[in-house]
BASEBA-9547 format. One record per residue (C-alpha): residue in one letter; x, z, y. Coordinates in steps of 0.05 Angstrom, whole numbers, padded with zeros to 5 digits, always signed. Layout:
BEGIN
AXZY
...
***
This chain:
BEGIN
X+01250+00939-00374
X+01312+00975-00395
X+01313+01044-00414
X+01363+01102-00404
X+01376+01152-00465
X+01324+01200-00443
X+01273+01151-00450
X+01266+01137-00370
X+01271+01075-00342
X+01325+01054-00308
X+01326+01026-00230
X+01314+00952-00233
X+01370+00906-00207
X+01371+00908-00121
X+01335+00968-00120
X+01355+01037-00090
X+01341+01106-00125
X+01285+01139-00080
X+01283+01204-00112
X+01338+01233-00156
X+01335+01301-00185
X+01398+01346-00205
X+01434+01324-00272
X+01388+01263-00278
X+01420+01201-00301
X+01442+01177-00230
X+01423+01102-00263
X+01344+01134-00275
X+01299+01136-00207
X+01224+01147-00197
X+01210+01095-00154
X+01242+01033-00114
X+01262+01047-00029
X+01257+00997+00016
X+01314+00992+00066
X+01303+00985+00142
X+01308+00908+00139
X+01246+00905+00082
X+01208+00946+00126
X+01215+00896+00185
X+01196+00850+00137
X+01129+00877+00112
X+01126+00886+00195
X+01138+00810+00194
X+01096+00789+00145
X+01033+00842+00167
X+01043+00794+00239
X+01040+00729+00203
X+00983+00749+00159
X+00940+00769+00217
X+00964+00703+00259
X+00942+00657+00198
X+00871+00689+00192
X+00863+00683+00270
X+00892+00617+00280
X+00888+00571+00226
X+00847+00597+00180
X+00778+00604+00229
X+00726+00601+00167
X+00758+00654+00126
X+00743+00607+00065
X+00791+00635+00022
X+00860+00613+00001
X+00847+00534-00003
X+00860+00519+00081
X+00924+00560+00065
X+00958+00514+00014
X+00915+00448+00037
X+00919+00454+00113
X+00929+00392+00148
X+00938+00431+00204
X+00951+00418+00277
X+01003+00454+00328
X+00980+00520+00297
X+01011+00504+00227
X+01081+00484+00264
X+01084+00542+00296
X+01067+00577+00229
X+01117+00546+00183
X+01170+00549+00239
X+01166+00624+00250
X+01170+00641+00177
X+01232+00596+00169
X+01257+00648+00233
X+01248+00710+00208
X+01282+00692+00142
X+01338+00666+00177
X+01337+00729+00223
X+01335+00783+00169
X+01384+00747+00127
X+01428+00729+00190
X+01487+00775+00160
X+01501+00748+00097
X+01469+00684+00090
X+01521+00623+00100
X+01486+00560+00123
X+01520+00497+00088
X+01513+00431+00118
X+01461+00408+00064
X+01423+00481+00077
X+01420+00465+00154
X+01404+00390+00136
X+01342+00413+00093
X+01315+00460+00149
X+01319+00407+00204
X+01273+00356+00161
X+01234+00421+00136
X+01233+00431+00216
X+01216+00366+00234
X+01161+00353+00185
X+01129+00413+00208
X+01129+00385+00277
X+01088+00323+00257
X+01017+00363+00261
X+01035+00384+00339
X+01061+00303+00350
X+01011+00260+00315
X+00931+00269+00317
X+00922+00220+00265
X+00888+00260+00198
X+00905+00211+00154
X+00988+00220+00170
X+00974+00294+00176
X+00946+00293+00104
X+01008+00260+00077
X+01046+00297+00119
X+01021+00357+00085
X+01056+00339+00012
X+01126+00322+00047
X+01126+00381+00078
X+01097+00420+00028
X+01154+00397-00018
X+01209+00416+00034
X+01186+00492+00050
X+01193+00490-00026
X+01260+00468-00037
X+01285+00498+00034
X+01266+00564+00012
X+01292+00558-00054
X+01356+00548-00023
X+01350+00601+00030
X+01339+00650-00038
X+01411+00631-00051
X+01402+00577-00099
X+01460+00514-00084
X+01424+00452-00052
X+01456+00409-00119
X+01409+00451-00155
X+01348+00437-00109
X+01355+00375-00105
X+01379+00359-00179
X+01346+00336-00232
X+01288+00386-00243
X+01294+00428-00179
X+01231+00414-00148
X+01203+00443-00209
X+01250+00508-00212
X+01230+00505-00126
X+01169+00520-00152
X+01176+00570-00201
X+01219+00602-00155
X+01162+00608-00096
X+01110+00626-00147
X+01157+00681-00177
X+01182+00699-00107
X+01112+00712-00077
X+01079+00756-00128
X+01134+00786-00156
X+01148+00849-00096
X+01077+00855-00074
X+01061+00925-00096
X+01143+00944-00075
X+01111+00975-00008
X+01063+01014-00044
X+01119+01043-00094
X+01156+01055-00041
X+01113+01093-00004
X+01109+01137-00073
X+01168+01150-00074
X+01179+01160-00007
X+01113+01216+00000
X+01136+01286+00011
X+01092+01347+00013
X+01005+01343+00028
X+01030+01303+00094
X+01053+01246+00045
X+00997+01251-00004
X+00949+01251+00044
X+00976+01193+00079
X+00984+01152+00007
X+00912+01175-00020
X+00887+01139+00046
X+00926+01080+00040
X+00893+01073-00039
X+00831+01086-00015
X+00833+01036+00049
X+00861+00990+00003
X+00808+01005-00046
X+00750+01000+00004
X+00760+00940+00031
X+00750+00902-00021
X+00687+00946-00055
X+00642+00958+00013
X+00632+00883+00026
X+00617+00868-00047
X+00560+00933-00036
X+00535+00904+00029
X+00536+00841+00007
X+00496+00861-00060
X+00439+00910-00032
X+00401+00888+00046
X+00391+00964+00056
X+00457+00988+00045
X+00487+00940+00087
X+00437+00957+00136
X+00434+01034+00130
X+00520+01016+00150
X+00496+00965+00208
X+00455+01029+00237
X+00497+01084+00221
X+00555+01047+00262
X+00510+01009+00305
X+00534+00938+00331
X+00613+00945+00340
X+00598+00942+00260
X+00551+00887+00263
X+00586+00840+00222
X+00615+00904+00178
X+00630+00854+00119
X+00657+00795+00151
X+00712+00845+00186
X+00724+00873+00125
X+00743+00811+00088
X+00774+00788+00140
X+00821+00850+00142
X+00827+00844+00062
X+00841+00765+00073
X+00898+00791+00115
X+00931+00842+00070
X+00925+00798+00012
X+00970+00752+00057
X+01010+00805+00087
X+01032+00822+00021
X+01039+00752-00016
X+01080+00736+00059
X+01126+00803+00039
X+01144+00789-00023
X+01172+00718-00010
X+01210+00757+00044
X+01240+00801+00005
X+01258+00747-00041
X+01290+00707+00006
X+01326+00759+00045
X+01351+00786-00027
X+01377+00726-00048
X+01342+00731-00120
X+01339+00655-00138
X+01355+00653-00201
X+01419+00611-00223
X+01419+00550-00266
X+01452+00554-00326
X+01517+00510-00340
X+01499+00453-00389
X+01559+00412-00425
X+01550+00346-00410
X+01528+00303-00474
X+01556+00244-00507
X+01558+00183-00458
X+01518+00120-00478
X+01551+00067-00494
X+01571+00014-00453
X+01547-00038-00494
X+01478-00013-00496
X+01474-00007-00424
X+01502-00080-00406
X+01450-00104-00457
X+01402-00071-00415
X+01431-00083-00345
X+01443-00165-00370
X+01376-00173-00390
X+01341-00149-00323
X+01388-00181-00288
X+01374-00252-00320
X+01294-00256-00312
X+01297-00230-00234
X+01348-00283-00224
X+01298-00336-00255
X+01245-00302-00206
X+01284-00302-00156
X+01301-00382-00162
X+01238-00389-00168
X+01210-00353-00109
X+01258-00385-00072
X+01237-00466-00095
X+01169-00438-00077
X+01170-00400-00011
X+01201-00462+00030
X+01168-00510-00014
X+01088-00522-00007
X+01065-00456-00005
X+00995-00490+00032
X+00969-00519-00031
X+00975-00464-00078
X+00912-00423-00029
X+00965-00413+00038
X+01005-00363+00055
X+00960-00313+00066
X+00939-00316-00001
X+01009-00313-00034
X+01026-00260+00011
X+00963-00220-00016
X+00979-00237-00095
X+01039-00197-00107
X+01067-00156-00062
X+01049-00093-00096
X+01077-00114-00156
X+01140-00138-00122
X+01153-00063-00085
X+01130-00032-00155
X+01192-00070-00194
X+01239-00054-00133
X+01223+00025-00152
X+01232+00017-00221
X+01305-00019-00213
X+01324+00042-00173
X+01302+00081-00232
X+01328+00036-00290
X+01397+00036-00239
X+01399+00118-00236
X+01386+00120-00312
X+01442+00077-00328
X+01488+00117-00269
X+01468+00184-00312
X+01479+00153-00386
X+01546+00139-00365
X+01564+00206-00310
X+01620+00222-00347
X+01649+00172-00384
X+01705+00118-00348
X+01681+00064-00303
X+01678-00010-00333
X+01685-00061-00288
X+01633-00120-00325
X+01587-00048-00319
X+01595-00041-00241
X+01587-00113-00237
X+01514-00114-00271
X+01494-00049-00233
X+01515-00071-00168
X+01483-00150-00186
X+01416-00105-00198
X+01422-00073-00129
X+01432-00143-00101
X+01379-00178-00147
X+01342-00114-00122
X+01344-00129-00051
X+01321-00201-00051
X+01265-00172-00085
X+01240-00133-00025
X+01262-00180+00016
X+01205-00225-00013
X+01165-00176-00013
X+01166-00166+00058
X+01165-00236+00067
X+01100-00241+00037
X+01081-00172+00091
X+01098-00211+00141
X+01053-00269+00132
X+00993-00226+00111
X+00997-00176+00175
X+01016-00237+00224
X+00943-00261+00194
X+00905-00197+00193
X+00941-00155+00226
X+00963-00076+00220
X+00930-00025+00183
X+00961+00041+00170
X+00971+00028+00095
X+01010-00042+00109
X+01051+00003+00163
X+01060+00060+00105
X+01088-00009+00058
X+01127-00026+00111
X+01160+00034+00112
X+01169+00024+00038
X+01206-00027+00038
X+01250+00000+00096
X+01258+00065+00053
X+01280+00024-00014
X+01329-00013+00020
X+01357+00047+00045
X+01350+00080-00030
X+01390+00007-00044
X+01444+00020+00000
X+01453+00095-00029
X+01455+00063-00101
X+01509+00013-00086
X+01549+00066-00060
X+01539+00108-00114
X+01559+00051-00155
X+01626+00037-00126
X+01639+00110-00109
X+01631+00168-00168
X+01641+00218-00123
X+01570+00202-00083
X+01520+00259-00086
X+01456+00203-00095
X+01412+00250-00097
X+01421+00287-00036
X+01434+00212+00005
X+01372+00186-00032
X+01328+00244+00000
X+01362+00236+00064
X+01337+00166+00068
X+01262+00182+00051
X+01257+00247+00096
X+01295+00206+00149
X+01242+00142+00146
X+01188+00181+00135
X+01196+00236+00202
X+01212+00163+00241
X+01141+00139+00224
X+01103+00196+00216
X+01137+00225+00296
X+01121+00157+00327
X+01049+00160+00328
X+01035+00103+00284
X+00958+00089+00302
X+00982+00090+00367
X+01029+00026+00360
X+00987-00007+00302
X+00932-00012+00351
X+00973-00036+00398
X+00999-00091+00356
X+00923-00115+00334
X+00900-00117+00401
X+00960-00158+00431
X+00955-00197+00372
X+00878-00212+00383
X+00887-00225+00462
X+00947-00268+00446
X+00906-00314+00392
X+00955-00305+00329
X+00901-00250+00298
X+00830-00284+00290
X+00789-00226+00273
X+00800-00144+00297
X+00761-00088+00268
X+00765-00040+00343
X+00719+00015+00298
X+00782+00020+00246
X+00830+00028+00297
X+00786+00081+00326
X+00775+00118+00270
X+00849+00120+00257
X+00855+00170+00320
X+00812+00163+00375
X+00861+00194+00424
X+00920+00150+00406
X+00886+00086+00410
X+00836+00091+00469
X+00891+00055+00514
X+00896-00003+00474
X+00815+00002+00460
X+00804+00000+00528
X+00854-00062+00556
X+00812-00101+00495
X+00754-00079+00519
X+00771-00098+00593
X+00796-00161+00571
X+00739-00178+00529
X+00690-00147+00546
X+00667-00127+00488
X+00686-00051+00494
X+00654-00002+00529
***
């Protein structure tokens, strides 16, 4: 903390001089004042602290259903109202860039999949997307630039920045009111604060450790205090919350993300060593790849059938498709600044092609494995995949031919985009849909009808029920 000549210290940076006194240094203050905006915050935050504890988080369990929530319409309406009032108190000097607005409508719409789809399973996955885009939304709503959020390392300054951001102001309203107390009114009125605050957290840990005390309470107060400690750790639960919920607030409506600093780029690698590289990639998947090809319209029958070849390697396949995007982005970076050589863009865009004929037998080998045993919701999520790495193909080739291509941003695009069109559509709704067509129509021997249950009864009882009225083997 800095210090002023008399040995005081000085107002930290964004803060306002509560008191002053005559011939002071006017740079020295006792304590930090809140303007009228951070009060409606802490007002804002004090509401969405009390919603959370009476909507979402029913078993007052502690902090775990508040980062781990799968959640259901409650959460949406949750994450959208905090995303509001930031965007309210900050509605005078923030300025919403098309990237900004882009990252709050996936933010947005991934918070929407827990009120669209009843399926746990794509809630639970749900919950890291849109975990990782409240991170990197916010960051950017604290004023950082969406080329740092979505650079390389900024999901890891995101989350520095909400750790920092939500523990750093939450004793602000206290010092404020401090600063603010004038006279016995003002004392009085912060002594009872301290001591509510101070109470709440010691009487249930009292109750809780001695039967008579927390009876000798029960009777003094009789039953509207029945459940004396519950309430009161439900009312601590709350301001813990209220005050973790201000100080991201403040953050955000302060603009204090902090700004990266300016790196010169380095030496770029030499082309030679990345044509070495690129050439000798490129080479063994075109030997696959001829390969594959000889063997896929050949006689695929007497090597165990399709089925089987479809099972053997289509992991692997969608594995080696991920790491050519990453091989391709390290050799784009290695070479960021230097000129562009054409035998270069020729190797990185025959990768991207070599690339795509990869997933394209990989899919091929999808295809004949769910045609045979149909949909589950982990062959829909590989699906998806491969939809998404094309995509991330497409991006890459661009980025290739064009220098002036933000990837990175285009890259998440693609994923958010492909992931909110599955994760929105109800997919146990049209996988069991799919199997049971499939089963009726004779091109899927076998169906598991407990799977598809279990997936979400809700979304597949239709389907359920025309197999079981077809079959009869449903009730």
């Amino acid at each position: 903390m800095s210090m002023s000549d008399e040995g005081r210290p000085l107002a930290p940076q964004g803060y306002d001089c509560a008191e002053k006194r005559a011939g002071d240094n006017p740079h020295v203050c006792a304590a930090p004042a809140m303007a009228a905006r951070d009060w409606l915050a802490l007002a804002a935050a004090g509401v969405l602290g009390v919603a959370w504890c009476a909507v979402l988080d029913r078993d007052y369990s502690g902090f775990s259903s508040f980062f781990f929530l799968v959640g259901g319409p409650e959460l949406t309406l949750m994450i959208v109202a905090f995303f509001t009032v930031i965007l309210v108190l900050r509605r005078r000097d923030l300025r919403l860039t098309r990237g900004k607005r882009a990252l709050l409508a996936a933010t947005l719409g991934c918070a929407l999949v827990p009120a669209v789809n009843l399926c746990q399973d794509v809630r639970a996955l749900n919950a890291f997307v849109l975990g990782a885009c409240c991170l990197v939304t916010f960051y950017t709503l604290c004023g950082a630039s969406v080329e740092d959020a979505l650079g390389i390392g900024g999901m890891f300054r995101s989350v520095g920045n909400f750790v920092r951001a939500q523990l750093a102001h939450m004793a602000l309203p206290f010092r404020a009111a401090r600063g603010a107390s004038r006279g016995s009114v003002g004392a009085v009125l912060l002594g009872a604060l301290v001591a509510a605050g101070v109470l709440v957290v010691v009487v249930p840990l009292l109750a809780s450790a001695d039967y008579i005390f927390n009876s000798v309470l029960t009777g003094l107060f009789g039953r509207m205090l029945s459940n004396l400690p519950d309430d009161l750790v439900r009312i601590a639960h709350a301001l813990v919350l209220t005050l973790l919920g201000f100080s991201l607030l403040y953050a955000a409506t302060h603009g204090e993300a902090r700004p990266v600093p300016h790196r010169e780029p380095g030496r770029p690698a030499s082309p030679i060593t990345v044509a070495i590289v690129l050439a000798a990639v490129d080479a063994i998947y075109l030997l696959f790849i001829a390969l594959q090809a000889g063997y896929l319209f050949g006689d695929a029958a007497s090597h165990g059938g399709y089925a089987e070849y479809a099972r053997s390697g289509f992991f692997q396949l969608v594995s080696v498709a991920a790491i050519n995007l990453a091989l391709l982005s390290g050799a784009l970076h290695a070479r960021r600044e230097a000129e562009r050589s054409r035998p270069l863009v020729a190797l990185e865009l025959a990768l991207v092609v070599l690339t795509a004929l990869l997933v394209a037998s990989a899919a091929w080998r999808m295809a004949l494995y769910v045609g045979e045993y149909g949909l589950t919701l982990l062959r829909a999520l590989t699906c998806v995949g491969m939809v998404t790495i094309v995509g991330l193909l497409v991006v890459a080739a661009a980025r290739v031919l064009r220098t002036s291509v933000n990837a990175v941003a285009w890259g998440t695009g693609v994923i958010l985009v492909a992931w909110l069109a599955f994760a929105l559509s109800r997919p146990a709704t049209w996988i069991a849909r799919y199997n049971v067509d499939g089963y009726l129509n004779g091109t899927i021997e076998q169906i598991d009808e407990y799977y598809l249950e279990s997936l979400s009864p809700e979304e597949t009882r239709a389907a359920l029920e025309e197999l079981g009225s077809a079959s009869g083997a449903w009730d």
